[in-house]
NUVO-409678 format. One record per residue (C-alpha): residue in three letters; x, z, y; residue number from 0. Coordinates in pm, 1 decimal, decimal comma. Each point is the difference from the previous one (the first is absolute). Example, Ala and Ser with C-alpha at 12.3 -4.5 7.8 and 13.67 -1.06 7.14 Angstrom:
R / romar / X / Z / Y / numar
R / ALA / 1230,0 / 780,0 / -450,0 / 0
R / SER / 137,0 / -66,0 / 344,0 / 1
! end
This chain:
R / romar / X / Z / Y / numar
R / UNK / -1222,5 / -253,4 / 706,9 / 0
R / UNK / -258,2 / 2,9 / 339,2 / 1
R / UNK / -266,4 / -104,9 / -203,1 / 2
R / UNK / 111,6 / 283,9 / -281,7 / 3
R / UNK / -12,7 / 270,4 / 238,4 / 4
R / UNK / -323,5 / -135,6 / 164,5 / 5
R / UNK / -190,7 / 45,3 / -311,9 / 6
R / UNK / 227,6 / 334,7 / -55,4 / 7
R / UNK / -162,4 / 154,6 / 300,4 / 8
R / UNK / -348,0 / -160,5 / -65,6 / 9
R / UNK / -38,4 / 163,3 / -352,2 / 10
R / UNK / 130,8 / 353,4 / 152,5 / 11
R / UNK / -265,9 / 0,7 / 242,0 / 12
R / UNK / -267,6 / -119,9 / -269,1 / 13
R / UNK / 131,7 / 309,8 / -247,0 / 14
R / UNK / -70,6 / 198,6 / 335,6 / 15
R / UNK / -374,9 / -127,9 / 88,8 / 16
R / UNK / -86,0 / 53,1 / -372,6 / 17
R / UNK / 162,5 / 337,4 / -19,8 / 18
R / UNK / -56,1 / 195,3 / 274,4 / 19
R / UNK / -336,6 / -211,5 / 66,3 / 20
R / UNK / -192,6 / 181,4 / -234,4 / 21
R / UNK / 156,8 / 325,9 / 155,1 / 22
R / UNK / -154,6 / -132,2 / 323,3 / 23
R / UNK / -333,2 / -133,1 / -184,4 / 24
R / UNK / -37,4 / 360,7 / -141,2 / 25
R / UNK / 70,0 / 135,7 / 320,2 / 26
R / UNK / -313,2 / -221,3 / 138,1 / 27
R / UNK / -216,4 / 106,9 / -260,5 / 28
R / UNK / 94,9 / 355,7 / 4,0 / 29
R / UNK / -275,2 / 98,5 / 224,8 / 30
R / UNK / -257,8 / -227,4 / -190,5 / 31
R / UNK / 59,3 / 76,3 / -322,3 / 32
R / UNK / 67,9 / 399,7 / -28,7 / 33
R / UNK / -223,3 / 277,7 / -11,8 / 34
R / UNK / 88,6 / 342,7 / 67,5 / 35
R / UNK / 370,6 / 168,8 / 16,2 / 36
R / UNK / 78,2 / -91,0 / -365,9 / 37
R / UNK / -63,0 / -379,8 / 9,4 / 38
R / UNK / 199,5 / -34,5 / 310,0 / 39
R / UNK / 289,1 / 158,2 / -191,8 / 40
R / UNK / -45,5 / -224,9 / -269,1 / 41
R / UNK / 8,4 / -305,5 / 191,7 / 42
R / UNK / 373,6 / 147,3 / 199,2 / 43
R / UNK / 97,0 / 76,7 / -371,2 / 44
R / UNK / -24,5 / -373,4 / -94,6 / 45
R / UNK / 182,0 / -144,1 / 262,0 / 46
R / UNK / 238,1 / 319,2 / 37,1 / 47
R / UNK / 329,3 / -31,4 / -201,8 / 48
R / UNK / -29,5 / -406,6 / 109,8 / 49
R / UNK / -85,9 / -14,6 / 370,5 / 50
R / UNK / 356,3 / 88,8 / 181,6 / 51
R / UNK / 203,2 / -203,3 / -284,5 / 52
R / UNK / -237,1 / -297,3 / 52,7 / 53
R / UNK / 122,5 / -19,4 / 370,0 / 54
R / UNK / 356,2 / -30,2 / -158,6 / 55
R / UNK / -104,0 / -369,6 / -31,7 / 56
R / UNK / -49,9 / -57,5 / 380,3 / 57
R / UNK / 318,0 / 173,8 / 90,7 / 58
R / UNK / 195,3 / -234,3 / -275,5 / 59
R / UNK / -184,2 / -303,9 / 190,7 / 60
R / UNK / 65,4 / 101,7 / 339,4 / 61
R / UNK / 384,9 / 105,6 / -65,3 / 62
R / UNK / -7,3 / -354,5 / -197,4 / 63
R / UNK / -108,1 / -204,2 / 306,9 / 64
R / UNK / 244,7 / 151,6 / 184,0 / 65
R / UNK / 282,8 / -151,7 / -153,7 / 66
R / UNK / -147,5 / -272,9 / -179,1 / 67
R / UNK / -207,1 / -148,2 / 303,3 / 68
R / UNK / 112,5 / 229,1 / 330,9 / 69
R / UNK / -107,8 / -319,2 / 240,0 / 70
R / UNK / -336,0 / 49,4 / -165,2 / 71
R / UNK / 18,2 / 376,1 / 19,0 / 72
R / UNK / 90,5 / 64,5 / 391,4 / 73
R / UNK / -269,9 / -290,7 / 66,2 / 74
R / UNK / -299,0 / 169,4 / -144,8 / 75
R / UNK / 122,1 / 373,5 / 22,8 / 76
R / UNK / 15,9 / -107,6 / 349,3 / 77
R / UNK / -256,4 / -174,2 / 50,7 / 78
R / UNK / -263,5 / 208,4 / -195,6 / 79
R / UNK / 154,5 / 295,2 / 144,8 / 80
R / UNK / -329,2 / 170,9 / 96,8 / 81
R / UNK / -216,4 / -42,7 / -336,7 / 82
R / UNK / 296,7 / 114,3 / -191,1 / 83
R / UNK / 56,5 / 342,9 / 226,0 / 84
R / UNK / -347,9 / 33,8 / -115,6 / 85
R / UNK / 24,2 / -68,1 / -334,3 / 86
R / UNK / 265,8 / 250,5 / 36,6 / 87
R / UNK / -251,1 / 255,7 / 86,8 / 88
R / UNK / -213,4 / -94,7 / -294,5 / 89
R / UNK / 221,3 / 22,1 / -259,5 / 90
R / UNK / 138,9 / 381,8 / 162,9 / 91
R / UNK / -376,0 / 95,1 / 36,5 / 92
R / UNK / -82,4 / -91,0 / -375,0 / 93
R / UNK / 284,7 / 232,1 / -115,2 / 94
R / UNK / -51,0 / 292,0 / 228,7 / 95
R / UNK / -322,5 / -15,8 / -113,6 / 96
R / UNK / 22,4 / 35,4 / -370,4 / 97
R / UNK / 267,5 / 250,3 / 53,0 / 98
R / UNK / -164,2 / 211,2 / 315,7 / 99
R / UNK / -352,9 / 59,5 / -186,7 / 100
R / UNK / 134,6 / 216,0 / -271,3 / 101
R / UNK / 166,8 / 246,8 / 239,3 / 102
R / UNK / -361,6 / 161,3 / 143,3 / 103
R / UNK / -325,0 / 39,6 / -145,0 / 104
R / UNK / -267,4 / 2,1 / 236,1 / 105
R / UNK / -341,2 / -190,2 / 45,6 / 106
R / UNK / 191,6 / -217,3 / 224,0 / 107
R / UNK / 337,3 / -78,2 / -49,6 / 108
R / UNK / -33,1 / -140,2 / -356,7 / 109
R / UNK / -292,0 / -281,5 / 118,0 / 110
R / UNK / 218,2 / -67,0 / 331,3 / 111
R / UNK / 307,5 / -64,8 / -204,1 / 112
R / UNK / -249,9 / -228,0 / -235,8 / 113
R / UNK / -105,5 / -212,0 / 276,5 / 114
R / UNK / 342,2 / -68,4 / 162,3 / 115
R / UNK / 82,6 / -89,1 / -385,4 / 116
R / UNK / -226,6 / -212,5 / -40,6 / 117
R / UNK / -12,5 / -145,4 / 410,0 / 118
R / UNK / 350,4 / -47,2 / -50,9 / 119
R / UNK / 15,2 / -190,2 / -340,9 / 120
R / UNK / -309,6 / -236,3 / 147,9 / 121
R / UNK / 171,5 / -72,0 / 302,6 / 122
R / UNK / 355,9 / -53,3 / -185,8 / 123
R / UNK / -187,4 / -297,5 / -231,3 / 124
R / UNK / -174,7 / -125,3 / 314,1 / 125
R / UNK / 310,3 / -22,4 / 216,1 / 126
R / UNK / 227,9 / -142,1 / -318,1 / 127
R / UNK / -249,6 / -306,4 / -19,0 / 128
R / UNK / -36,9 / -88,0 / 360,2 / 129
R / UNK / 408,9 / 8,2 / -5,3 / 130
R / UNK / 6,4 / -274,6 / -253,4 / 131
R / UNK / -304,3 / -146,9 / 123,1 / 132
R / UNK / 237,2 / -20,1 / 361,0 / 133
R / UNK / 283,5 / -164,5 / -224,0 / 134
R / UNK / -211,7 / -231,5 / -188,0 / 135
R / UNK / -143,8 / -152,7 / 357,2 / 136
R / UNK / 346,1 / -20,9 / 166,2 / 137
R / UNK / 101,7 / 226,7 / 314,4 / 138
R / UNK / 141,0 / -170,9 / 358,1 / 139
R / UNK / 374,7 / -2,8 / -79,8 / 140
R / UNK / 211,6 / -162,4 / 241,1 / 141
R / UNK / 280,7 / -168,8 / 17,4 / 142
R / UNK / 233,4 / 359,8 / -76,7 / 143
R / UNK / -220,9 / 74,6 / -323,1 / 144
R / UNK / -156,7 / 298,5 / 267,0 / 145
R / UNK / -359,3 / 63,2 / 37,2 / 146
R / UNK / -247,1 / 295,0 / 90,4 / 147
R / UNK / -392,4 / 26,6 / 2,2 / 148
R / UNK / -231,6 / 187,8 / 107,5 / 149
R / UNK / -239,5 / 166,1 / -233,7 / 150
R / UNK / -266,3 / -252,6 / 77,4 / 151
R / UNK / -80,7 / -273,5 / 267,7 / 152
R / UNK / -344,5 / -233,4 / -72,9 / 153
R / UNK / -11,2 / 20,5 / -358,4 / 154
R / UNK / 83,9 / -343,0 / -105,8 / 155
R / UNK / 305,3 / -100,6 / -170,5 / 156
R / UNK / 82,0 / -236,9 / 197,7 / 157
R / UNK / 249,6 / -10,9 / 320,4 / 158
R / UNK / 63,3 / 333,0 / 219,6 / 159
R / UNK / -93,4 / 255,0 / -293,6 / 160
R / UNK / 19,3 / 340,8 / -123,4 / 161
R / UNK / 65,8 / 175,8 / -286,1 / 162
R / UNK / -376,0 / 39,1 / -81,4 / 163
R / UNK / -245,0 / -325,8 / -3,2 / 164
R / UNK / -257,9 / -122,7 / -214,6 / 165
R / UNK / 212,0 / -145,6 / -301,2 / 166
R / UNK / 254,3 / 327,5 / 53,4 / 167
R / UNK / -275,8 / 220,4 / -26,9 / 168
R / UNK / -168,5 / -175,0 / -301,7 / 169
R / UNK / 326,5 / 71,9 / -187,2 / 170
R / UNK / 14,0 / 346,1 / 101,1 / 171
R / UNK / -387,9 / 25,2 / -145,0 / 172
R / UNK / 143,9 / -115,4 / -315,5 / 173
R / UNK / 296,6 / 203,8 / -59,4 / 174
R / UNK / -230,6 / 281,0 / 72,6 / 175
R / UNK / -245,7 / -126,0 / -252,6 / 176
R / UNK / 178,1 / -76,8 / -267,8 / 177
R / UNK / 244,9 / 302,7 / 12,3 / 178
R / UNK / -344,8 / 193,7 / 0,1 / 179
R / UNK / -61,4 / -189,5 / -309,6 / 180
R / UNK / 324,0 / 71,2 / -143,1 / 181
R / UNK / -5,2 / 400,2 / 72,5 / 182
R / UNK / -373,9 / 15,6 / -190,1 / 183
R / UNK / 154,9 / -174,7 / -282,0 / 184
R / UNK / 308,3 / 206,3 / -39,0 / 185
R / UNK / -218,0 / 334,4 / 34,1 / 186
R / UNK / -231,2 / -87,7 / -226,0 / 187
R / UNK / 309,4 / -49,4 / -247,4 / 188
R / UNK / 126,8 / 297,3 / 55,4 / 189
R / UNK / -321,0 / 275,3 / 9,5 / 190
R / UNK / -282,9 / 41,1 / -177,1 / 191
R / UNK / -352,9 / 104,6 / -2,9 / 192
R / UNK / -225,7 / -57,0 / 304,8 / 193
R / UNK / 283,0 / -36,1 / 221,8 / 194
R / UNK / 161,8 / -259,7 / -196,9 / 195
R / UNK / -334,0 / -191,1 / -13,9 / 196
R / UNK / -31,2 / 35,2 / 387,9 / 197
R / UNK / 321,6 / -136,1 / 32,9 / 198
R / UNK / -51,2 / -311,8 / -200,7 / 199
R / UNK / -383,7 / -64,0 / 183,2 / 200
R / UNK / 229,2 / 2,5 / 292,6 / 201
R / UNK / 223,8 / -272,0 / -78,4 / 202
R / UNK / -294,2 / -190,6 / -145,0 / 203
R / UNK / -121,6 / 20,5 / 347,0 / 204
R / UNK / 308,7 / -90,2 / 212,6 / 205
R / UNK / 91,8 / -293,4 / -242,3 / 206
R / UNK / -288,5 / -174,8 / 131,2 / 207
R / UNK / 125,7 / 20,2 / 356,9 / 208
R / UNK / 283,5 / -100,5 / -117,8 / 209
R / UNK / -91,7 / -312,6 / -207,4 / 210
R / UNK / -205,1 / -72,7 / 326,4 / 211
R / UNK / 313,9 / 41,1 / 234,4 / 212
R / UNK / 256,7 / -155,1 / -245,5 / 213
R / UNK / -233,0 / -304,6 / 60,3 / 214
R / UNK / -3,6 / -39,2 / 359,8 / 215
R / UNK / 360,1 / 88,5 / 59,4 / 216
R / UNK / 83,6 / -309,2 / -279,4 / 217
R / UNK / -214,9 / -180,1 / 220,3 / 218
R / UNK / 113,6 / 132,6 / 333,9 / 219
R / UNK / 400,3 / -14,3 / -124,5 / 220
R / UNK / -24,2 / -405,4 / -29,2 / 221
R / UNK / -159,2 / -28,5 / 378,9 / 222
R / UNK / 205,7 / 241,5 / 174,0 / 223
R / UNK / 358,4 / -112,8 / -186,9 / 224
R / UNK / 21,5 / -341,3 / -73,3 / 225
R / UNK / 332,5 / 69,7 / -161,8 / 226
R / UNK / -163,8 / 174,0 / -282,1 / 227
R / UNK / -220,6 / -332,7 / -78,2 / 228
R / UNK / 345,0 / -233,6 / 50,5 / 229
R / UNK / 217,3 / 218,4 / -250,1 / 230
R / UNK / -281,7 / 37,5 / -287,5 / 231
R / UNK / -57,4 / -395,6 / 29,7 / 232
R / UNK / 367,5 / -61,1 / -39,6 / 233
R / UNK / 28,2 / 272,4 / -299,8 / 234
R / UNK / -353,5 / -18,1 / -187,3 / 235
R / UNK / 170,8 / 226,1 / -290,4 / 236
R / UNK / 10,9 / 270,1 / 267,3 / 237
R / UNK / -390,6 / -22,3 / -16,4 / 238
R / UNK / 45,6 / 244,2 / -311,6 / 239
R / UNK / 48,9 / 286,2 / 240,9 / 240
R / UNK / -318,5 / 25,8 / 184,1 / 241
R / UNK / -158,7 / -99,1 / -361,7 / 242
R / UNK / 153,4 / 300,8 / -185,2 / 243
R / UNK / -163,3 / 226,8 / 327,6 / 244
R / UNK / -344,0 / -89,5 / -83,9 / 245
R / UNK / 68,3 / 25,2 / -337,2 / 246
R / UNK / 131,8 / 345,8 / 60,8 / 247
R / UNK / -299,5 / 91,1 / 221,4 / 248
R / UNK / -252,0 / -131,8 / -310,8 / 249
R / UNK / 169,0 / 217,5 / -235,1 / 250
R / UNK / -27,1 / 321,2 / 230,0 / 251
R / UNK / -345,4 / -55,4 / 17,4 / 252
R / UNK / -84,6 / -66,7 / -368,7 / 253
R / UNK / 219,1 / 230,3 / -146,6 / 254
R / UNK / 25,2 / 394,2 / 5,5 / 255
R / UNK / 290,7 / 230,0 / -46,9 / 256
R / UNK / 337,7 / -99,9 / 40,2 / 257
R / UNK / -87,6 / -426,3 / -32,0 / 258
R / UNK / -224,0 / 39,2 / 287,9 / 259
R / UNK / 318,1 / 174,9 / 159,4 / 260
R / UNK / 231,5 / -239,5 / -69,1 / 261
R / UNK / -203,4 / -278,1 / 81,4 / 262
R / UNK / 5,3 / 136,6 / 363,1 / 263
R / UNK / 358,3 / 15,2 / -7,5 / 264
R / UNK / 0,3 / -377,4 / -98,8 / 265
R / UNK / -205,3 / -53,2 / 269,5 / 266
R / UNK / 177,2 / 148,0 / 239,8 / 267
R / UNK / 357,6 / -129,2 / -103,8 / 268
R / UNK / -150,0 / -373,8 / -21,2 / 269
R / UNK / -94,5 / 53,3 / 339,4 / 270
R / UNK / 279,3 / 86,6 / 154,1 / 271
R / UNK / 182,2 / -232,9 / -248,8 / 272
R / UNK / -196,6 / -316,3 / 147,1 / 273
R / UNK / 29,9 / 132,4 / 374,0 / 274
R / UNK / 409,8 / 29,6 / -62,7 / 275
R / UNK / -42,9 / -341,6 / -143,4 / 276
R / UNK / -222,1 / -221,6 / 230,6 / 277
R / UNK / 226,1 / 172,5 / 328,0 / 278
R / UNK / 326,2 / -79,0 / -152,1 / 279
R / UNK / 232,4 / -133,9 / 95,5 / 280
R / UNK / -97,0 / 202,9 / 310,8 / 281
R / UNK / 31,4 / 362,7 / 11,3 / 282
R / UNK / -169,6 / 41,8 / 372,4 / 283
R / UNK / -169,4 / -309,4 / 101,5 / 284
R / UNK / -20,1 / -87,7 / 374,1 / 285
R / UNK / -351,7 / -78,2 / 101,4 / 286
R / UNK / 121,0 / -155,6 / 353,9 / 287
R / UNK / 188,1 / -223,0 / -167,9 / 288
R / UNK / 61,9 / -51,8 / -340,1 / 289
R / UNK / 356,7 / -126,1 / 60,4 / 290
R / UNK / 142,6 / 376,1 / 149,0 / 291
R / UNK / -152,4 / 132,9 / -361,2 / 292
R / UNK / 248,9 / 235,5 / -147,1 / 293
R / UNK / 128,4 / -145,6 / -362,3 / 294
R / UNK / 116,7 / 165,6 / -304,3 / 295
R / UNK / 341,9 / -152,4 / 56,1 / 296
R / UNK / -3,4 / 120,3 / 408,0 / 297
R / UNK / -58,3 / 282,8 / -57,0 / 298
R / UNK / 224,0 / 117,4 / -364,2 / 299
R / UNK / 321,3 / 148,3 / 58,8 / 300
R / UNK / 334,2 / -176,4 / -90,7 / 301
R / UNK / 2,8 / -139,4 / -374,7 / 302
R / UNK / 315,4 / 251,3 / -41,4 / 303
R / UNK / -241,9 / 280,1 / 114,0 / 304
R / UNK / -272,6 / -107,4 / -228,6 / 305
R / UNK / 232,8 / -19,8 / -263,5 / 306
R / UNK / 115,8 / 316,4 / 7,9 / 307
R / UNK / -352,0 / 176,2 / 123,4 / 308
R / UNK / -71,1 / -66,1 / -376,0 / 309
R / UNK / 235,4 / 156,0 / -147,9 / 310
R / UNK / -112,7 / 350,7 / 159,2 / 311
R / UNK / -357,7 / -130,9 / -27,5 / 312
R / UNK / -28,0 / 32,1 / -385,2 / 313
R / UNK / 160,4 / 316,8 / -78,0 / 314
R / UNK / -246,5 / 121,2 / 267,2 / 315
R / UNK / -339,3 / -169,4 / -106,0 / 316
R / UNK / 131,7 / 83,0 / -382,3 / 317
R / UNK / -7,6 / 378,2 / 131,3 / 318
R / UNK / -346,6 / -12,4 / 171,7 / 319
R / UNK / -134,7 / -203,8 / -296,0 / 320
R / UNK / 96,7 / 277,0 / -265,9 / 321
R / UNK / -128,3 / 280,4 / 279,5 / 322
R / UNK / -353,2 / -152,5 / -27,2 / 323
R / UNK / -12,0 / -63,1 / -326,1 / 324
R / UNK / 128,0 / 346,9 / -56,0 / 325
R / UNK / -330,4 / 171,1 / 196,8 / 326
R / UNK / -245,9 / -258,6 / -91,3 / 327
R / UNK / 86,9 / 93,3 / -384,9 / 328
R / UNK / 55,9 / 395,6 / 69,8 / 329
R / UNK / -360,7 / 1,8 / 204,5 / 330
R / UNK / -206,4 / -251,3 / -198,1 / 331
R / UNK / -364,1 / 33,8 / -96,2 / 332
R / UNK / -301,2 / 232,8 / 151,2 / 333
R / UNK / 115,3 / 258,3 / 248,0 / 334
R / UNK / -129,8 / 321,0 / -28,0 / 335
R / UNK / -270,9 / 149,0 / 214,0 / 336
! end
């Protein structure tokens, strides 16, 4: 049942990063790829009806954790207190923004509106990767399952750090990248014309920092978490995962249309598929020492708990999943300028 809800939790948060990660991808290229009032519309327009459902996913996943894992949620929510208030921010500022710009017309207040848009959703994919990246290397949990950092010490992700070092950071550059990638891709599914082609010349350019990153992180990942290397030599099958991410990232860059989209969501779920996998059985590894490492089994609630969570769970997910389809069928194809 731990290891059930484990990869429960996991997929939620992948549905999340795919869904509302080409909200924040679109939000990146926003400035980049639009020309004039009209295009600017058009790129809202395609991410519109989606964006606010989308962040359905990370509520589900957070209100999951809670009961499913609460030693696991007051450790990080704790611990990462600070990046989270600010993520807070972010995700408040990208809303107000879309909303607040329609209210005025002015020379001003539209393009301010686009920039906090657009600073926000960069900043959001940034901060998101540099999170896991801060999970993947282990914080300094003691002997309580407590810790706090700072935002950043020396840089290295080794002994006193912070929440922001080299290998941290490198994650961060690839959430940021390939999120970019994955917002070019989606608008160039959903408009047309010039703007549609900008769109896609965009993605074709942030897939190569993001082939480029994807590499030294795979890299990086092996040196900075030995754990990783341990659990894929004891499970070679679970080699698949990081396969089917580079396959993924081939396809978006071969294909066009909605293959080249769904290859970046491949890419993106075998990602986070093969990080879930090569951490587990931890869900917060110590970097101190490996022994005060929070576990799947630490930190689940009761089996009676878990057993019960699930039957609320799937009414629940059954609702969200027939929500999404819902707007994703009522709002498909090319928006309208």
């Amino acid at each position: 049942m731990v290891t059930a809800w484990f990869v429960l939790v996991a997929a939620m948060l992948a549905v999340y990063v795919v869904l509302d990660g080409f909200d924040l991808g679109s939000g990146i290229a926003h400035l980049f790829v639009a020309r004039g009032e009209e295009e600017r519309e058009s790129v809202l327009a395609a991410i519109g009806p989606f964006w606010d459902g989308n962040e359905v996913w990370l509520i589900a996943a957070g209100g999951t954790l809670v009961f499913a894992f609460p030693a696991l949620y007051a450790a990080s929510f704790s611990g990462f207190f600070l990046p989270l208030m600010l993520v807070l921010w972010l995700l408040m500022g990208r809303g107000i923004a879309i909303e607040f710009r329609h209210h005025v017309r002015g020379p001003v207040w539209r393009p301010f509106w686009d920039v906090v848009f657009s600073a926000s959703s960069g900043l959001l994919a940034l901060f998101y990767g540099t999170a896991l990246g801060a999970v993947v290397r282990g914080v300094p949990l003691d002997g309580a399952g407590n810790f706090f950092q700072p935002f950043f010490t020396d840089f290295r992700p080794v002994g006193r750090t912070g929440i922001i070092d080299w290998f941290t950071l490198l994650v961060g550059l690839l959430a940021f990248a390939a999120l970019a990638m994955h917002g070019g891709l989606w608008l160039s599914l959903k408009t047309d014309g010039a703007l549609g082609e900008r769109a896609r010349l965009f993605a074709l350019r942030a897939w190569g920092a993001t082939a480029f990153l994807a590499a030294a992180v795979s890299v990086a990942v092996f040196r900075v978490q030995p754990h990783v290397a341990r659990q894929m030599e004891a499970h070679p099958w679970g080699g698949v995962l990081p396969a089917a991410a580079f396959a993924g990232l081939a396809a978006a860059r071969a294909f066009a249309g909605t293959r080249a989209f769904l290859g970046s969501c491949l890419f993106l779920v075998g990602l986070l598929s093969a990080t879930a996998f090569g951490l587990y059985p931890d869900v917060l590894p110590c970097n101190t020492d490996p022994a005060l490492s929070l576990t799947a089994r630490g930190a689940a609630a009761s089996a009676e708990g878990l057993r019960a969570g699930l039957l609320w769970w799937i009414p629940g997910m059954l609702l969200v999943v027939a929500y999404s389809t819902f707007i994703y069928r009522r709002f498909a194809g090319k928006v309208a300028a």
